[in-house]
C-alpha positions as CSV (number, residue, x, y, z in Angstrom):
1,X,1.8,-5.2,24.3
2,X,1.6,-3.3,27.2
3,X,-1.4,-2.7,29.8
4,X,-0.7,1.5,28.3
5,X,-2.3,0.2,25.0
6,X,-4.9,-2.1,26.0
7,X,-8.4,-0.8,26.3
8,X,-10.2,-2.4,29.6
9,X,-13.6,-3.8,28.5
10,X,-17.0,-2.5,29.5
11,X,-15.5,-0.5,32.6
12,X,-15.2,3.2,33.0
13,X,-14.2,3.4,36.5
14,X,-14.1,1.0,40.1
15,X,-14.0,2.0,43.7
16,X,-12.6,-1.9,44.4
17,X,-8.9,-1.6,45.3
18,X,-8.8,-5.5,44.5
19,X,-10.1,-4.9,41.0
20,X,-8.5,-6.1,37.9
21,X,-9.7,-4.8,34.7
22,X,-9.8,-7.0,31.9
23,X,-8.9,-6.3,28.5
24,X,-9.2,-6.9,25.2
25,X,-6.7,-9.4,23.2
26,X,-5.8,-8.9,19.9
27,X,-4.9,-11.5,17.6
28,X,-1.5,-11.1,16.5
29,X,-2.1,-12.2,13.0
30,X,0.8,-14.4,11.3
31,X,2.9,-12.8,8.4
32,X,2.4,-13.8,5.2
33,X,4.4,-13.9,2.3
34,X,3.5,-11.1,-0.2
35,X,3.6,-13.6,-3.5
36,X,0.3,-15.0,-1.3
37,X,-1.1,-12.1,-0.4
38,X,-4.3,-10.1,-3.0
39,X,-3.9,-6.6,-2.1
40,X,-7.0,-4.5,-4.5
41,X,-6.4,-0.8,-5.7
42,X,-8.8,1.4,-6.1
43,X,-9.6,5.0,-5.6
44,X,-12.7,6.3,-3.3
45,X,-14.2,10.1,-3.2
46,X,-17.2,9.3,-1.1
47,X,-17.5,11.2,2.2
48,X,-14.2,13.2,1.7
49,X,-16.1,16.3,0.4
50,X,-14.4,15.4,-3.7
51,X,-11.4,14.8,-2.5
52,X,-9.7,11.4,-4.1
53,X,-8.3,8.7,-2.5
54,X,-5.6,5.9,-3.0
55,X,-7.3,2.7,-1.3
56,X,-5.2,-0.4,-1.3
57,X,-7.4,-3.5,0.5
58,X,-6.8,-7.0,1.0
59,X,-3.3,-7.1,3.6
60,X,-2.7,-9.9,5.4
61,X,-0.5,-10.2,8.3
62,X,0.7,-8.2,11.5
63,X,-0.9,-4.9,12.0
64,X,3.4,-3.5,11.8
65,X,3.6,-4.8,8.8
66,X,0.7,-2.7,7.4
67,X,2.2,0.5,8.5
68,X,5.9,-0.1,6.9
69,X,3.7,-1.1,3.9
70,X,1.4,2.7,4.4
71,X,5.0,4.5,5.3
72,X,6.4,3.4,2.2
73,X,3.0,4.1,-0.1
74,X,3.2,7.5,1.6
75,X,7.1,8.0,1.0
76,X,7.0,6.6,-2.7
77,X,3.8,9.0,-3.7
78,X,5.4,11.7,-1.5
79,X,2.0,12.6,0.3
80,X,-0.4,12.1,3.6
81,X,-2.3,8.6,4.4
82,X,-3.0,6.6,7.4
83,X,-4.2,3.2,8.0
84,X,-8.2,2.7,8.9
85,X,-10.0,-0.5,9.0
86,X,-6.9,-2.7,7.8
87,X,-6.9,-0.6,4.8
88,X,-4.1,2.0,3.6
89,X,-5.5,5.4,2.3
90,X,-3.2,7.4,0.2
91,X,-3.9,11.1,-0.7
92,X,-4.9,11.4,-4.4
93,X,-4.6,9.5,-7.1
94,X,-1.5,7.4,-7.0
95,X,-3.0,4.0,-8.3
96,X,-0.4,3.0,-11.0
97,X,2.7,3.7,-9.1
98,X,1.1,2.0,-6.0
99,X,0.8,-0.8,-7.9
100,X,4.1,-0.6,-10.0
101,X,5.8,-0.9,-6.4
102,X,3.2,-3.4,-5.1
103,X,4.3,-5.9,-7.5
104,X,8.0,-5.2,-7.5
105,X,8.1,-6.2,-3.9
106,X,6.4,-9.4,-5.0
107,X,2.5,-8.4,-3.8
108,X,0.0,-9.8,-6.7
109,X,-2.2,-7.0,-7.7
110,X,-5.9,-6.1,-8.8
111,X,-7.2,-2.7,-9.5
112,X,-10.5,-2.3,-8.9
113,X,-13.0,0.3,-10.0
114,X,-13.9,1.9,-13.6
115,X,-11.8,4.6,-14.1
């Protein structure tokens, strides 16, 4: 990863011309296989004025992986997400196909929630 896409820490600006900024590391996590993986379905309408929402929780593994994983979601269900807080948010109510495709490319699968 570049210096471009690292945030420095705790510093907004330094008259030093010898300064070097530290930043902050990311653990690269390790990939791992989706047969080991738990990835939870649910949907979520809180704080999204009624709107409904796709969640899928629980990915392991390189934060890459996680968006080809959300581009494909978004592709299959032919609508908007994004990634927040390692989890994928679909728009609307996609849960069945989501996990139809889930467990076709070997991911085991829980659904969570009532309805």
């Amino acid at each position: 990863m570049s210096k471009k896409n690292k945030k420095p820490v705790n510093i907004v600006y330094s008259t030093n011309p010898d300064f070097e900024y530290k930043y902050n590391e990311e653990e690269e996590m390790e990939s791992i296989s989706p047969s080991e993986q738990v990835l939870y379905v649910s949907i979520d309408r809180k704080n999204r004025k009624g709107k409904v929402v796709s969640l899928v929780s629980g990915f392991q593994g390189p934060h890459e992986d996680l968006k080809s994983l959300e581009k494909k979601l978004k592709s299959l269900c032919g609508t908007g997400g994004s990634t927040k807080d390692r989890e994928i948010l679909i728009q609307g109510d996609f849960r069945d196909r989501i996990i139809e495709t889930l467990k076709k490319d070997g991911y085991q699968t829980k659904r969570k929630g009532g309805d």
